[in-house]
C-alpha positions in Angstrom: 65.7 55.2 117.7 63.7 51.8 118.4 63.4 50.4 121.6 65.3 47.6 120.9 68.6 49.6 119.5 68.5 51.2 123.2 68.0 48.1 124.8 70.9 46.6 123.3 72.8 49.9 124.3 71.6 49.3 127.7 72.7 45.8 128.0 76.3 46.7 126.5 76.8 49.6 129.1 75.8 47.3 132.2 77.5 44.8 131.4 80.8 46.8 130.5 80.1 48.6 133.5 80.0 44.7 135.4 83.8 44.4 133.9 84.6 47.6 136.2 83.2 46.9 139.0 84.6 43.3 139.1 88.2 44.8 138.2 88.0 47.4 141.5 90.6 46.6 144.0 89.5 45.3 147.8 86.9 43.3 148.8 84.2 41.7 146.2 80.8 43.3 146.6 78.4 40.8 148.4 75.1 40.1 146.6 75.1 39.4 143.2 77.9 37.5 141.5 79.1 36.6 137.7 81.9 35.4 136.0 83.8 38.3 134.3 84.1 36.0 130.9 80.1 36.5 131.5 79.8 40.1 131.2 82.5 40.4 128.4 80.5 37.8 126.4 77.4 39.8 126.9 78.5 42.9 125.9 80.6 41.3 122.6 77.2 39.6 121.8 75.3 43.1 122.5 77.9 44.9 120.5 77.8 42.4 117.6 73.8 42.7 117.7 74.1 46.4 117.2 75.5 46.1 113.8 72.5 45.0 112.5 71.0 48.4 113.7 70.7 51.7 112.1 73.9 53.4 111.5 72.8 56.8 113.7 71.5 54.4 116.8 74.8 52.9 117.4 76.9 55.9 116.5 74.3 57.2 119.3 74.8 54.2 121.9 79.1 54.3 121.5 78.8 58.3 121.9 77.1 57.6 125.1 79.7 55.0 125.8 82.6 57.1 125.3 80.8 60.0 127.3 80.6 57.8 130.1 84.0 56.4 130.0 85.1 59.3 130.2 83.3 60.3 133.4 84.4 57.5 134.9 88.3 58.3 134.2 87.5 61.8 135.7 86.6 60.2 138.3 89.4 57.6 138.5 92.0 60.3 138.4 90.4 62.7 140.9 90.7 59.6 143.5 94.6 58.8 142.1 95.6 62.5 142.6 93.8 62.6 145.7 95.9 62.3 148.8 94.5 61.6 152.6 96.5 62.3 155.2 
């Protein structure tokens, strides 16, 4: 894979994994801020660069995706279930 096909993974992932961290519940993380329609348009325009990448490279990047999506909802629904006394 070329650098640049995993850089453009790289950039889709962090900035889908701004979109999450903005859509949390309670108080806004202090430090760094950015307009949710910012990350969304960075990860369309990352997506839409990857087409014109190798077939294999961003069947590799969206595996990765989905892998850690999926993670993620494990972890979601073990803090859902999850009940404090």
């Amino acid at each position: 894979m070329h650098p640049g096909q995993q850089l453009l993974g790289v950039f889709f992932v962090v900035n889908l994994a701004l979109i999450a961290i903005k859509r949390r519940r309670g108080p806004a993380p202090s430090g760094f801020r950015v307009p949710t329609i910012v990350a969304g348009l960075g990860a369309l325009a990352s997506l839409s660069l990857m087409v014109f990448v190798h077939p294999r490279a961003f069947l590799t990047v969206m595996a990765m995706v989905v892998l850690g999506m999926s993670f993620m909802g494990m972890r979601w629904m073990g803090r859902s279930t999850s009940s404090t006394p």
